[in-house]
N, C-alpha and C positions, 0 to 999 in steps of 0.2 A: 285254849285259844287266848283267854283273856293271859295268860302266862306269858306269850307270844307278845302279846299287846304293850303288857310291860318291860318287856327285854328289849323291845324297840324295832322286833322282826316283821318284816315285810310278808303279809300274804295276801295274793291274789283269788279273786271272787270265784264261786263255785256257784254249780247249778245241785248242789245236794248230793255230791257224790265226789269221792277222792282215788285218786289212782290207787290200783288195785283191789276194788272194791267190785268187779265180776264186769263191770263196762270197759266198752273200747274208749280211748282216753280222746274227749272232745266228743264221742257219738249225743250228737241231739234231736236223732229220731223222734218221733210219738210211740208210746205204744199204747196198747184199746184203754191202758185205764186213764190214759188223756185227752181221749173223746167227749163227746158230751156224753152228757148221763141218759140222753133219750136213745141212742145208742149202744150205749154202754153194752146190752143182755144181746145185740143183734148178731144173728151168727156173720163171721169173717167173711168181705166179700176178696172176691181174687184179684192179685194184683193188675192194677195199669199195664203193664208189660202183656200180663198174660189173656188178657181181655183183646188186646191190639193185633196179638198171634190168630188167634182167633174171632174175625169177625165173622156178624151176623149176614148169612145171606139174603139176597133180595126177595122181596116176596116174604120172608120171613115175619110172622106176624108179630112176635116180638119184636121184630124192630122198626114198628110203625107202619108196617104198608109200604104202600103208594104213596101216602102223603109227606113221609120224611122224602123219599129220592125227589119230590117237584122241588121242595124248598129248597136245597142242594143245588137244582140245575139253574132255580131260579136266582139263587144269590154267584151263579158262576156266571152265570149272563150279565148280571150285574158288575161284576169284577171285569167280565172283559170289555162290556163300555165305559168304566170308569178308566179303566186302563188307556183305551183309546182316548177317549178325553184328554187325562193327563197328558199322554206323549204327545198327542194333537199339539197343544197348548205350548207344550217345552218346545213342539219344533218351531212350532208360529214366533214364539217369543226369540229365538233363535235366528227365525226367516229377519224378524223385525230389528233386531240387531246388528244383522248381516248388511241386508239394507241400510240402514241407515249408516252404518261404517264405509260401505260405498258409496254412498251420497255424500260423508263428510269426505273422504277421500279425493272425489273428482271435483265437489267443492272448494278443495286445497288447490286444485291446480288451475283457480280465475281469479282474476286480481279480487283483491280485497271489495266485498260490496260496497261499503262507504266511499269507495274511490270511483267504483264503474259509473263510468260517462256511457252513452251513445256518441260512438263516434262518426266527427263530420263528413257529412257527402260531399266526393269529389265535388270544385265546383264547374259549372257552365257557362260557356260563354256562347251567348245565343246570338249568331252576326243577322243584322237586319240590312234588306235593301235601304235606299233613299224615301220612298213610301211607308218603312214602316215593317213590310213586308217578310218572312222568314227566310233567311236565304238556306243558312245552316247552322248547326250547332258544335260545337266545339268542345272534349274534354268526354270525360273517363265516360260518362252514365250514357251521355246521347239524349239528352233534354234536364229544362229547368225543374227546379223544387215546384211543385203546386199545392195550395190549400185546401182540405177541404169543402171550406168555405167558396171558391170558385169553379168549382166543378160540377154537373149534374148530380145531384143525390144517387140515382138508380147508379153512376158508375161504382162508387164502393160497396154499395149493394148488393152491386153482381158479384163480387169478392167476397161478400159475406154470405151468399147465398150459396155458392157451390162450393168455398172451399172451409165453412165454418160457420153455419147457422145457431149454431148455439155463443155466438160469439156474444154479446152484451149478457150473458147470464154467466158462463163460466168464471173463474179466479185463474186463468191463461192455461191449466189441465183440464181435461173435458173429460171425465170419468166416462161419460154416458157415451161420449162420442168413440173413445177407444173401444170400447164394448161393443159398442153399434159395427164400427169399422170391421173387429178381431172377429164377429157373428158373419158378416159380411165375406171376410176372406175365407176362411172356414169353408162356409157352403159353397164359395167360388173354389176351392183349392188354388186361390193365388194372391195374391196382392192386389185387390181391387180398388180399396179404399186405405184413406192412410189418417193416423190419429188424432195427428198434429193440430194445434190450432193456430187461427193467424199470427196469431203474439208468441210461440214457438217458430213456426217459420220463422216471423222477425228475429228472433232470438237468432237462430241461425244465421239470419244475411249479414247481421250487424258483428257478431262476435265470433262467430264458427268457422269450419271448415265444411264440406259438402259431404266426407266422409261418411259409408254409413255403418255407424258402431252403436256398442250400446254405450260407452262412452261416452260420446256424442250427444247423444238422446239424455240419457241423465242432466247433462250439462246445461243442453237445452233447456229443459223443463227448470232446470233452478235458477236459470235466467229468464223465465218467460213469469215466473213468478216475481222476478224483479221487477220487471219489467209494467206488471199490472201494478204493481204496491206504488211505482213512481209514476207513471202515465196515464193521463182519464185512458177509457176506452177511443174515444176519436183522435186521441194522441196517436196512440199507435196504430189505428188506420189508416192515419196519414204518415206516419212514419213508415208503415208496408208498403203504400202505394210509391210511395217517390225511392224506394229502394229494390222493388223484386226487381229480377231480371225477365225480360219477355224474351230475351232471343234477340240475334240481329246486331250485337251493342247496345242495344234500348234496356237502361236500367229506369223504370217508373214509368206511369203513367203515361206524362206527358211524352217522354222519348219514344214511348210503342206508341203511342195517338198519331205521331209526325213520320212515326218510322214507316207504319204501316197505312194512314189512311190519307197522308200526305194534310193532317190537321191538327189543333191543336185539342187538349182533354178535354178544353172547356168545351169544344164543341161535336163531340165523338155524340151518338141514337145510341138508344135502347140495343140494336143488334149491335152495331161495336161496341159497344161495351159489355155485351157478354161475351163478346170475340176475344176480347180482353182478357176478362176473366177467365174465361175456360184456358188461354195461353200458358199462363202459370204454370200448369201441371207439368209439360213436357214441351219447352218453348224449342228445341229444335223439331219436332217431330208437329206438333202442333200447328207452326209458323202459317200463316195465311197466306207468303205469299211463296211458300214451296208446297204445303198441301192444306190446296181450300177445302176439300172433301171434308178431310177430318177437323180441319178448325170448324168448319159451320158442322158439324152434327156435335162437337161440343158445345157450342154455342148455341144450340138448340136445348141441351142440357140446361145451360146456365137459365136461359130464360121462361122454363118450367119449375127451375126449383126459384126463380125471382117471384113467378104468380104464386104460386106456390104458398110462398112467408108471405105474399101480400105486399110485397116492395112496389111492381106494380100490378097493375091492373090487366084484366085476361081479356079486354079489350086490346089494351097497348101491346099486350105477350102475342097474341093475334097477329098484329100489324107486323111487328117485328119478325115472325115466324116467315112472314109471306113477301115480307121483302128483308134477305140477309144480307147483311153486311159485306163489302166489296172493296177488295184491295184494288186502287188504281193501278193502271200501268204505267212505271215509269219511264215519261218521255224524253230525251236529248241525252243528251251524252255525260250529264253531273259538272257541268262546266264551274257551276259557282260554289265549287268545291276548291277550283284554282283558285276563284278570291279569295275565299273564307280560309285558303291556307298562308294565303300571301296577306290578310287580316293578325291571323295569328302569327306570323313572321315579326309585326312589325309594334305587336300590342303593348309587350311588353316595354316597350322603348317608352311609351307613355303612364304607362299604369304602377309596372313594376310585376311582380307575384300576384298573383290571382286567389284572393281567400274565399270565396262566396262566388256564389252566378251574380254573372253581370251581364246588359245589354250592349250591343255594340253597335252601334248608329254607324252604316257605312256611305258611300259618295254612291255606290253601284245602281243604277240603272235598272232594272230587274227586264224592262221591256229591252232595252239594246242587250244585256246579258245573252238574252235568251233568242233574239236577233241575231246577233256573230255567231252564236254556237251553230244555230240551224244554218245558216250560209257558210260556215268555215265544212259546217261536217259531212252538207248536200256535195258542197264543191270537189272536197277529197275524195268521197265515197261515186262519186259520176265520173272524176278524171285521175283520180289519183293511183290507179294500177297502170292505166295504160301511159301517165309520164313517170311510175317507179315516184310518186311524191305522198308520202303516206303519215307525214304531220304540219302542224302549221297551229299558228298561235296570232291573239289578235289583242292590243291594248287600244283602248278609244278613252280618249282623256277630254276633261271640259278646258278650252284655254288656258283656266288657272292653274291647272295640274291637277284637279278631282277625277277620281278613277271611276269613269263608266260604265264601263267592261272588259273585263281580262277574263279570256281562253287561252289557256296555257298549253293545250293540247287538243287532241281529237277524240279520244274518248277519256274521261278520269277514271272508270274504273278498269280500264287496262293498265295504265300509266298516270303515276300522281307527280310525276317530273313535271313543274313549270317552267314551259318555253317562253313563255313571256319575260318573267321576271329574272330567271335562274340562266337562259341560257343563251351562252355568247357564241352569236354568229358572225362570220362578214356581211357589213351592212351592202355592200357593190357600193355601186352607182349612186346607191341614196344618202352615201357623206359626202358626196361635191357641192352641196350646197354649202358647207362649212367651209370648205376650199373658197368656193366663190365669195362667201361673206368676208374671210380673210382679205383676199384681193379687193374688195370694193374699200371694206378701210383701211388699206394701203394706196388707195388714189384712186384704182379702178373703175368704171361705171361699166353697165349693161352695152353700153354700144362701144365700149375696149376692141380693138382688132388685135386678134390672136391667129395665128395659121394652125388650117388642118392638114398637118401634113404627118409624114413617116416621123417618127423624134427618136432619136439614140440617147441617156442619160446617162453615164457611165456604165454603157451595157446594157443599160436597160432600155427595152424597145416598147413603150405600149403599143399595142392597137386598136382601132374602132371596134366594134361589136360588127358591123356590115360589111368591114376591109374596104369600105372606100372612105374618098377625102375631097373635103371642100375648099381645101385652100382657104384662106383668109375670111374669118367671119368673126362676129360681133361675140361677145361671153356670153350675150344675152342667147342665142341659137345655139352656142355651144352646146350650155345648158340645157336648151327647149330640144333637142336631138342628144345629148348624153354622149358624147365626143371624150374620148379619152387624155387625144393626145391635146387637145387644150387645157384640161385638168392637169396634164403632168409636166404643160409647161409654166402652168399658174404653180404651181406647188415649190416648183426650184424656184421659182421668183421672191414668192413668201417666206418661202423654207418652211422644213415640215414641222419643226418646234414652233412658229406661231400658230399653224393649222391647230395643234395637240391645246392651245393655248386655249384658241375660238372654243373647241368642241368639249372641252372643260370650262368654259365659262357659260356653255351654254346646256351643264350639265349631265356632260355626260362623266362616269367614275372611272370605267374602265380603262387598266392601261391600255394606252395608243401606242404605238412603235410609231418615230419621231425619222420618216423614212421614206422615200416619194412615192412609194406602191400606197402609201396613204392616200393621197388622191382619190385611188379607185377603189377604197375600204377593203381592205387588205387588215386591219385589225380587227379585232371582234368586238363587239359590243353587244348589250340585249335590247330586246323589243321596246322594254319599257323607256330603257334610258334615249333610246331614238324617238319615241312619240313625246318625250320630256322635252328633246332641242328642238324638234320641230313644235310646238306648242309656245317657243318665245317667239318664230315667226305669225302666228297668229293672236295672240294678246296685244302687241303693241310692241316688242322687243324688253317684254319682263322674266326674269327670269324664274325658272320653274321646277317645284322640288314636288312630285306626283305624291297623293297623299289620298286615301282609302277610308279612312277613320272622322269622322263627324263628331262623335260624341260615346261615351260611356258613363252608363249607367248602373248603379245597384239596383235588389229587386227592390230595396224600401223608396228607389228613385232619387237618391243623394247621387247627385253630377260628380263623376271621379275626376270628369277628362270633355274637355270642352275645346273644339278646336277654335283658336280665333286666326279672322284674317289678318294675314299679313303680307306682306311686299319681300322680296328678295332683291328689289331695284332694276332698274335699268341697264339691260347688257347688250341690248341693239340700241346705237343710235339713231331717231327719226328718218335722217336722211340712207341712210345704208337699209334701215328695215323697210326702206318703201322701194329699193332697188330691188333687193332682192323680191319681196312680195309682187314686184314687176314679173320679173322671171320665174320664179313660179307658178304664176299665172298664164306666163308662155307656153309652157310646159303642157299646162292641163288645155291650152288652147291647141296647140297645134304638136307638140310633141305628145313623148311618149305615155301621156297620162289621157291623151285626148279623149277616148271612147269613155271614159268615167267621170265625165263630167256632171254636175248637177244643175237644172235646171236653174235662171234665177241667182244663181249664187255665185260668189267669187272664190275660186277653190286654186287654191296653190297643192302642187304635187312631185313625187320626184319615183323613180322606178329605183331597182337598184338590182343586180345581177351579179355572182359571183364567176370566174372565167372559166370556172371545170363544170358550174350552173350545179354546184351543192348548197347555193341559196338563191331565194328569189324574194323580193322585197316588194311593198306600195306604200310608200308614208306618206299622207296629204291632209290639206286641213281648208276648214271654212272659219270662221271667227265665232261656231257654236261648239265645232267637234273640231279635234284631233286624230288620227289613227295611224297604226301602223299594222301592217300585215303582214309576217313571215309564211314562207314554203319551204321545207327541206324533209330530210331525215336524219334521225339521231345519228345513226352511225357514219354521216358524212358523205354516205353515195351518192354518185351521179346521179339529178334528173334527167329526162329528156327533153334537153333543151326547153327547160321553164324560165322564161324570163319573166322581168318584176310587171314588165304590162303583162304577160301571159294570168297565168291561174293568179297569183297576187292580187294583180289587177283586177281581175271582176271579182272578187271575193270584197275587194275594200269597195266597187261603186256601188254594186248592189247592197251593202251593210248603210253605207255613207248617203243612199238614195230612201232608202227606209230611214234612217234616221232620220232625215231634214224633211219627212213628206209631212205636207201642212206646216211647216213652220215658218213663221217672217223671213223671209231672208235678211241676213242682216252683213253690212261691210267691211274691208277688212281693218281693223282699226288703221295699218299702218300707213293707209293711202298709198298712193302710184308715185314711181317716180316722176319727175315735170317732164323729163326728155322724154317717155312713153306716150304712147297716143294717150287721150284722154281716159279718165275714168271708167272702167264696163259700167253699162246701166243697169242699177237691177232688176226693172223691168225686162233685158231683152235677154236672148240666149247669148252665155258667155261667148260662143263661137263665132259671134262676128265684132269681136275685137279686133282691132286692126294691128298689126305686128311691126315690130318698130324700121322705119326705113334705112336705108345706107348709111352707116355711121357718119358724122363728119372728118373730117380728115385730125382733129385738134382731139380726136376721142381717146387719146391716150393719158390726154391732163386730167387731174382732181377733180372731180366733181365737186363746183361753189354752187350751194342754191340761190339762184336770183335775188339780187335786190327787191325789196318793195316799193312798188312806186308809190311816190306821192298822190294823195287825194286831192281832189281840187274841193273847190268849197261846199259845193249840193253833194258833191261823194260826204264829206266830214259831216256836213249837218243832217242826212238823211239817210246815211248806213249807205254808200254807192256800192 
């Protein structure tokens, strides 16, 4: 070896043996003499192999008894709960992973949380009578925001008590409650109870779809946990309250309070507002005022599970149990529904866009509202099949143009078409005072001789309404009897372009056709823009632009919109507006207005009738009120023979007689003409006004009003 070492040759390490030396090359078995030495003399036991060919049988005492197989079954027992264990744990870890991969996932599909807002609620616009008073509400929810803070305590209590008692303890998931609910349906075999809690709902109304997925539900819950981390808890009670839906259009609170109990939240008992509350679950099916049964045995609910938590008191749960909550009946026909749309029509011209609720201060009258409606809807509903007259609409304005009351129709919830404001009829008979006002400032006066006779106009032939003729009479009696053919011989005189002139200066919009069937209203116009002209004959000859709106407000009560007064100026002259005001007066004395007269008061009036009687008219006025009153049908049919004294007629005295009962009477600014008998007294019945006598022969010149005589000297020094 060492020869090797110095020749410079390479050998590799051995275990004490060289190829072919009696060993397999590489074998590194043991054999007995590499045992230990305590060993060493022990006879050879048999191999591994052949020991395993051969086991020992059971029972065998050699091979332990009984005692070896326990420890065997005992360590296999053990194997197989460790085993379960394990895989338990893999799937769990597995389940938890899965999970929350789906939670990150549907969490992908909401805007980013540092961006998520609560978005704004539609807003309201809440229209108030002249008192103050709710007429109606306007916009998406069907009532305003309310605070916690103004509202009875027990009402969000009832909401916490039936649909989420554990609400002030949960973090917006209610572990205990899901369990409660899922134990609940179970033993029901259905859907009895549901998991949710208030601030998941809310999750839902604010950001959801109503869907029910389990999509949905995830989404929920990662929003409802938003939703606590940014909101106290009374945040979002009140942010549930003014956004669930009740049913009806009433989103919140306050819109069910108004919807259903005809009040506001502030002022809902202990039984409506478990009425409330129980709503929520199933507002079509629930609704109180399609089935009271089941709203009041939910609400019997709500107010056991309120004593209950101790919201309140099982004195109070008593009262409330034994006297329930009760839907009114609603009375009249939804009249001030016409306002509140003829409000909203005109709001925007003031405000602009509407961001937030706002209050809206109107002119309306709530007591005449509700006044014309009952008179328009007795009147139709007693005469109106047997004359085929089956609508009719009534505007009452205060002199200045302030809207008292507009009926736009006969009932609102069959038809939301306003006749008042929207719909252009022929006025008859009741635009010759326009005609006549024309004629007086063209020279005219009240005691003018005009003939009643047959009249041809190129073709055109009017006639009377009675086909008879009185030959030669005063404008003033034309007027006071409604005489055709004097109107269509005043009209060629004026021509029809000045008439279009007068009745556009005296407010009205609509086009006029410029054409002598003018005369006997033959154009159309609407309700409203006729009680507008006649309303410059009762102010004084000012003129007048009808106006609804008072005042607008925010809910913090910053004034957006303040109406101030103003003047449109002078479009009757003194001496013309005391002419006509003469004749008018005639009218309601002894013509066709006469049975509608008012006690005490000076009432000017005028009928008006269309010639196939598809309209019938009454516009008259005293120096408090205005009105006008249509008759017809939409689709233009024949009445039977209604004329404007007929159903019009008593529909405006009876409204016009209610209105003025108890009140001063008061004059008409515009005074009498000199040539008419003296002033009516207001002490006596207008009916014995004396009617003006035989014109004089000179009745066709200008009317000059008299000189003033000189005072002599006790007149100058002592007021004569």
């Amino acid at each position: 070896m060492n020869d090797r070492i110095a020749r410079g040759e390479r050998r590799e390490p051995s275990f004490g043996y060289e190829r072919g030396e009696g060993h397999v090359d590489g074998d590194m078995r043991l054999s007995p003499d590499d045992r230990p030495s305590r060993f060493r003399n022990a006879p050879a036991q048999p191999e591994p192999s052949r020991q395993l060919r051969n086991p020992p049988k059971r029972g065998n005492k050699r091979s332990g008894g009984g005692g070896g197989g326990k420890r065997r079954g005992g360590h296999r027992r053990r194997s197989f709960l460790g085993g379960l264990f394990y895989w338990t744990m893999v799937l769990g870890l597995w389940c938890v992973i899965g999970l929350g991969g789906l939670i990150a996932y549907h969490a992908s599909q909401l805007p980013p949380i540092d961006q998520l807002t609560v978005p704004k609620r539609p807003p309201n616009i809440a229209i108030l009578a002249a008192d103050g008073s709710l007429l109606a509400n306007r916009g998406e929810t069907g009532g305003r925001t309310v605070t916690i803070g103004e509202i009875p305590p027990y009402l969000p209590r009832a909401f916490v008590a039936i649909e989420d008692r554990r609400f002030y303890e949960h973090f917006g998931i209610d572990p205990i409650g899901i369990t409660r609910a899922l134990v609940t349906n179970l033993r029901g075999r259905g859907v009895a109870q549901g998991g949710s809690t208030l601030t998941q709902q809310l999750a839902k109304n604010l950001f959801l779809t109503q869907e029910r997925t389990a999509a949905r539900k995830i989404q929920e819950a990662i929003l409802a946990l938003w939703l606590e981390r940014t909101y106290t808890k009374d945040q979002i009670l009140e942010l549930y309250l003014n956004r669930v839906y009740f049913g009806s259009g009433a989103y919140g609170v306050e819109a069910a309070a108004q919807r259903y109990f005809n009040k506001s939240a502030r002022s809902v008992t202990i039984a409506e507002a478990a009425m409330l509350a129980g709503l929520v679950q199933a507002p079509s099916r629930l609704a109180p005022n399609r089935n009271p049964e089941a709203a009041e045995k939910r609400a019997q609910l709500v107010i056991a599970a309120m004593a209950d938590q101790g919201f309140i008191t099982q004195a109070a749960a008593k009262t409330a149990l034994t006297a329930p909550a009760e839907v009114p009946e609603r009375v009249g026909a939804g009249s001030v529904n016409y306002a509140a749309d003829y409000v909203m029509d005109v709001l925007d011209d003031f405000i602009g866009a509407v961001d937030g609720d706002v209050t809206v201060l109107t002119t309306i009258d709530s007591k005449l509202q509700a006044s014309a409606e009952t008179i328009l809807v007795d009147a139709l509903s007693a005469q109106g099949a047997k004359l085929n007259a089956s609508q009719g609409a009534v505007v009452s304005l205060a002199p200045d143009g302030a809207i008292r009351a507009l009926i736009g129709g006969r009932d609102y919830t069959k038809s939301q078409f306003n006749r008042a404001t929207a719909a252009r009829r022929q006025p008859g008979s009741s635009f010759k005072p326009l005609v006549y006002l024309t004629a007086m400032e063209k020279g005219l006066t009240p005691d003018t001789i005009r003939d009643d006779a047959p009249v041809s106009i190129k073709g055109w032939e009017p006639e009377n309404y009675s086909r008879n003729y009185r030959g030669p009479v005063t404008l003033a009696t034309a007027m006071q009897h409604s005489l055709n053919t004097v109107a269509a011989r005043l009209i060629q005189e004026v021509t029809p372009k000045e008439v279009v002139r007068t009745a556009q200066r005296l407010g009205i919009s609509s086009a006029l056709q410029p054409n002598l069937s003018l005369a006997l209203g033959t154009s159309e116009v609407t309700p409203l823009e006729m009680t507008a002209a006649y309303a410059t004959f009762a102010n004084g000859g000012q003129s007048v632009l009808p106006y609804v709106i008072r005042e607008v407000r925010q809910t913090t009560g910053k004034v957006v919109y303040a109406r101030k007064a103003t003047s449109l100026g002078q479009v009757i002259q003194p001496q013309y507006l005391a002419m006509m005001d003469t004749m008018f007066t005639g009218v309601m004395n002894g013509g066709t207005g006469s049975k509608f007269n008012i006690p005490g008061w000076q009432v000017g009036g005028k009928s008006g009738t269309t010639q196939d009687y598809g309209d019938a008219w009454f516009v008259g006025f005293t120096a408090k009120l205005v009105t006008a009153v249509w008759v017809g049908n939409d689709d233009n049919s024949k009445m039977k023979r209604v004329t404007g004294s007929g159903l019009p007629g008593e529909i405006w005295g009876k409204y016009m007689k209610a209105a003025h009962a108890g009140a001063q009477p008061i004059p008409l600014p515009g005074g009498f003409w000199q040539g008419a008998p003296r002033p009516l007294d207001l002490g006596a019945p207008v009916a014995e006004a004396r009617q003006p006598e035989a014109p004089p022969p000179t009745s066709d010149r200008a009317w000059v009003p008299p000189a003033p005589q000189e005072k002599n000297f006790f007149e100058r020094l002592f007021g004569g």
